[in-house]
C-alpha positions in Angstrom: 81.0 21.9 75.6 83.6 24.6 74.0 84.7 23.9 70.2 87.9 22.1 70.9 89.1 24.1 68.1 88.1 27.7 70.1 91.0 29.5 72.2 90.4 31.1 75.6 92.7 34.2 75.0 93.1 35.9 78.1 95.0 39.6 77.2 97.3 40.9 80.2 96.6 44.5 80.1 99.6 46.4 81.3 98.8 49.6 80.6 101.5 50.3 78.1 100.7 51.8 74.9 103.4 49.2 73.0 102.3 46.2 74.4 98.2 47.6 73.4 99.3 48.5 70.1 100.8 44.4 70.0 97.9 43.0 71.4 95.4 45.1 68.5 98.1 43.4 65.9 98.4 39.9 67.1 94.2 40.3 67.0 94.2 40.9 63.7 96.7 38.7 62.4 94.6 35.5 64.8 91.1 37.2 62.7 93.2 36.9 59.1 94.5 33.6 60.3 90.3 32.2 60.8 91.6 31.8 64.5 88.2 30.7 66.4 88.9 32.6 69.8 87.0 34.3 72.6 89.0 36.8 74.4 89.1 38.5 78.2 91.1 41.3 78.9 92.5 41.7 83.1 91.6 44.5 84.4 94.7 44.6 86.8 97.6 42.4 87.8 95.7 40.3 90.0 92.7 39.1 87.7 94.6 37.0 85.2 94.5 33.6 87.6 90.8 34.1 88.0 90.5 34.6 84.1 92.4 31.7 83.3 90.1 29.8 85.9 87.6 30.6 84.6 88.4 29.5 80.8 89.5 26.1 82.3 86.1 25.7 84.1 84.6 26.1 80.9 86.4 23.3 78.8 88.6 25.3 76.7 91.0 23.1 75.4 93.8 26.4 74.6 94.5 28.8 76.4 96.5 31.5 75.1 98.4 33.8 77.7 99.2 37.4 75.7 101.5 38.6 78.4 104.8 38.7 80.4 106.3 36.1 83.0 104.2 37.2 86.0 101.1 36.6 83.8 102.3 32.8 83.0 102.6 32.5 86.4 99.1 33.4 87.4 97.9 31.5 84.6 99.7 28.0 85.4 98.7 28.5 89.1 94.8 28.7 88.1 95.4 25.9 85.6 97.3 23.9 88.5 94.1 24.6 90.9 91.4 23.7 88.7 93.3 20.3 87.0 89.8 18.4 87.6 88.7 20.6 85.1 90.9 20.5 82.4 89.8 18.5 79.0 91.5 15.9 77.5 94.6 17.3 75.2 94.4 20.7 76.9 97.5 22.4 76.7 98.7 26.4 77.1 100.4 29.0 75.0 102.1 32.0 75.2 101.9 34.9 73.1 105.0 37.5 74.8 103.8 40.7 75.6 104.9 42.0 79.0 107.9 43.4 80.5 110.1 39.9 81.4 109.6 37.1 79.1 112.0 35.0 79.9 110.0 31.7 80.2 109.2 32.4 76.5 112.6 33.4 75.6 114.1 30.0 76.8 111.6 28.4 73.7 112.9 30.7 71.4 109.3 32.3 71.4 110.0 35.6 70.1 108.2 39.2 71.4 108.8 41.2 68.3 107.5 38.2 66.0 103.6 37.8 67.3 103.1 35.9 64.1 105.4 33.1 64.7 104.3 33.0 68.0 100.1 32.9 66.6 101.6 30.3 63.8 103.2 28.3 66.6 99.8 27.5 68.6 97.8 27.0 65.2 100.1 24.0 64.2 100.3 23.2 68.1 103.4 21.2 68.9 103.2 20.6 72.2 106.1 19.3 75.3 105.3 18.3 78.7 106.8 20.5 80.9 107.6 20.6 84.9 106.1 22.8 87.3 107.9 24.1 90.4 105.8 24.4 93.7 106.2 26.5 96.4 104.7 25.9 100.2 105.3 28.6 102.7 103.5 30.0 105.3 101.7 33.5 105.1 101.8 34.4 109.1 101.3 30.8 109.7 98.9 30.3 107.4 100.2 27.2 105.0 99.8 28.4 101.6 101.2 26.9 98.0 102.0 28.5 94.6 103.4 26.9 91.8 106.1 28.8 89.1 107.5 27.6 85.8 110.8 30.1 85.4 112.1 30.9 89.4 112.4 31.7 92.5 113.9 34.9 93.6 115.0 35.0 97.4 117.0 38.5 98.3 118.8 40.7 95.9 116.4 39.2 92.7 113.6 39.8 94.8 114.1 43.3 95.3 115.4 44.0 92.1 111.9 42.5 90.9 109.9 44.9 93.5 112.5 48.1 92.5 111.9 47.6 88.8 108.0 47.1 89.5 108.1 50.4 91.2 110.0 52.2 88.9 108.2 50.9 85.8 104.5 52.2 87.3 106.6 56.1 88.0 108.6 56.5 84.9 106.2 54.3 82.6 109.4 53.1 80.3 110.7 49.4 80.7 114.1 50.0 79.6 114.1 53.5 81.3 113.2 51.5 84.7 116.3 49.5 84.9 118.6 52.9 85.8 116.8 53.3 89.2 117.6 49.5 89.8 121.2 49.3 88.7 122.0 52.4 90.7 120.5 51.2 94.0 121.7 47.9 93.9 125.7 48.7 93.1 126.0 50.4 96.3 123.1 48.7 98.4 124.7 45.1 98.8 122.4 43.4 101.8 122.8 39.9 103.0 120.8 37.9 105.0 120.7 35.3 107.1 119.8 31.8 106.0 119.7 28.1 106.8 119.3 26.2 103.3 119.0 22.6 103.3 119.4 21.2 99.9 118.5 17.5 99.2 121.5 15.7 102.1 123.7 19.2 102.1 122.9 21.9 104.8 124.3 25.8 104.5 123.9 28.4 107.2 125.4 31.9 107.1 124.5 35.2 105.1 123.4 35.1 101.5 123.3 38.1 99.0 120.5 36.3 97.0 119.4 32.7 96.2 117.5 31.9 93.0 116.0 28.5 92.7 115.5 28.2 89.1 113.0 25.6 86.8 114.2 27.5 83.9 116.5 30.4 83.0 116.1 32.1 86.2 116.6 35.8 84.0 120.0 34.5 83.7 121.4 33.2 87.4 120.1 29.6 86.2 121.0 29.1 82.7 121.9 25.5 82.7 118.2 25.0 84.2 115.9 23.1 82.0 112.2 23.0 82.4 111.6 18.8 81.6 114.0 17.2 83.8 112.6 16.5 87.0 115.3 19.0 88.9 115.7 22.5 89.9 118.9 25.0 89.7 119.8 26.9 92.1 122.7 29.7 92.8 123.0 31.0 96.1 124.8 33.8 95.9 127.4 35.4 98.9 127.7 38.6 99.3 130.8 40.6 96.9 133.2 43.4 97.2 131.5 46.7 95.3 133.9 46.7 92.7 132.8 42.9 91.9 128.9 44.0 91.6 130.2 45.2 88.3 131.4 42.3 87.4 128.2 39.7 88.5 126.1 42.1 86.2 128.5 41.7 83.5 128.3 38.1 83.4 125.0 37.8 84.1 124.7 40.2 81.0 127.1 37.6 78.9 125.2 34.5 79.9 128.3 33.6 82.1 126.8 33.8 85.5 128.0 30.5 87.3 131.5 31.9 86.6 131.1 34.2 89.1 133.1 33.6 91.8 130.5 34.3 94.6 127.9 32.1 93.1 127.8 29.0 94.3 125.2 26.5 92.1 123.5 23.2 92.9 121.2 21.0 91.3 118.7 19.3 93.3 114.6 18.1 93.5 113.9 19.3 96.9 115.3 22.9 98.2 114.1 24.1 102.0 114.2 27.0 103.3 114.3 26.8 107.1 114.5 30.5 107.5 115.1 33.5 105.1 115.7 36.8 107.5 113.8 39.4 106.4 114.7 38.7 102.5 112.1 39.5 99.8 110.9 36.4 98.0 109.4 36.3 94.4 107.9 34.2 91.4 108.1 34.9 88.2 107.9 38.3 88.5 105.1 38.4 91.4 106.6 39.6 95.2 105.1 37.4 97.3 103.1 39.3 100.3 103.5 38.4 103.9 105.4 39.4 106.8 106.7 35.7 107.8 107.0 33.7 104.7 109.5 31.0 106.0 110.1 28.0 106.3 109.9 27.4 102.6 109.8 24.3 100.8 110.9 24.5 97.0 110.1 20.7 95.0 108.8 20.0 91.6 106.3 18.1 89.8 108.0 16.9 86.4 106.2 16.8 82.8 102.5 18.0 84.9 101.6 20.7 81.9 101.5 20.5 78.2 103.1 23.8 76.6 102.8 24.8 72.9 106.1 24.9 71.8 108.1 26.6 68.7 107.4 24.3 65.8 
């Protein structure tokens, strides 16, 4: 049996020289600290769930994500799989290093202060929290993943996959954005989609929908992730000269004022079909060719999250 008192630390590499620099910092600081922790370091994207897995299998009873939103993601949906596993008073942290960190954000979890954020799972408040699931079909194949912040189904979706792009070409995060603003002023695609959410049904073309258990990078910011519901903002498609505008607000934390964003607040969201849309969570682009139908519920205080004291 693991020391109770031991973290699993698993550190998502991203191959930036900041976020390295951060990680060899926040080490340092855990090792001045007496932090007992073992560590594993992903060798790409993809390994993080199998990491985490394998730190749950092993009775840790921390586990300390060092990484951005899609690396929460991976990491709840290995803790999700392997609950059987999980000892009692488990409970995970995050220590923000990647490029979006909005689930920490919505905590007040803070990237530039890694000592808070190692001070904050020493003393190890912790809240339930809810976990959003996802079914969907992968060329009808029934498949399920679970997310903590959103759901991105359109224009989100691709501005997720655009930035992705441009980050691995240009290498800067804040550099990345340009390629993304540009494309998406003048590129405003719709799709077709039938939505039913809980009793009401929409059918027509949607610009984006985001289904959001937390902030939602800003199209859900009412959305709170201990309430038993989801967010969502489905989004028709605006005039150029009002893209402007929607980034603005989004920008100001003023989204839902936007007149072509219509919100709702419900526990069960379905998809019937989606077009050709892009769908992603947190952060990760799903990969299929037929994703839909889609079935969007969520499983309320499932997780125990260390939490700013």
């Amino acid at each position: 049996m693991t020391d109770e008192r031991r973290w699993g630390v698993v550190y998502s590499h991203s191959g930036s020289h900041k976020s390295h620099k951060r990680w060899l910092l926040i080490r340092k600081y855990m090792e001045l600290k007496g932090v007992l922790y073992d560590f594993i370091q992903s060798e790409d994207e993809d390994s993080v769930e199998r990491l985490t897995a394998m730190f749950c299998q092993n009775g840790y009873r921390t586990i300390v994500i060092v990484g951005g939103d899609r690396s929460v993601n991976d990491a709840i949906n290995a803790i999700m799989r392997n609950k059987e596993c999980l000892v009692e008073g488990f409970a995970i942290g995050v220590i923000p290093n990647g490029i979006a960190n909005d689930f920490a954000r919505f905590w007040g979890i803070d990237m530039d202060n890694y000592k808070q954020s190692v001070d904050n799972i020493i003393h190890r408040v912790t809240r339930k929290i809810d976990v959003g699931v996802c079914r969907y079909e992968d060329d009808s194949i029934p498949q399920r993943r679970y997310f903590v912040n959103c759901i991105n189904i359109g224009l989100g979706a691709r501005l997720v996959k655009t930035s992705n792009d441009a980050l691995r070409l240009i290498g800067s995060r804040r550099l990345s954005f340009f390629p993304v603003f540009i494309r998406n002023i003048f590129e405003r695609k719709s799709y077709k989609m039938s939505i039913q959410i809980e009793t009401e049904k929409l059918q027509g073309e949607y610009m984006s929908v985001c289904v959001g258990n937390c902030l939602g990078y800003g199209q859900t910011p009412n959305a709170v992730p201990y309430n038993g519901t989801l967010d969502a903002s489905v989004i028709t498609r605006p005039s150029w000269w009002q893209v402007f505008e929607g980034f603005w607000l989004l920008g100001k934390g003023r989204f839902l004022n936007y007149k072509n964003v219509h919100p709702y607040r419900a526990r069960t969201i379905h998809f019937d079909t989606i077009g050709r849309a892009l769908v992603s969570l947190d952060s990760k682009v799903l990969v299929g060719k037929r994703l839909a139908p889609i079935q969007v519920t969520v499983l309320q205080e499932e997780i125990d999250f260390i939490i700013k004291r």
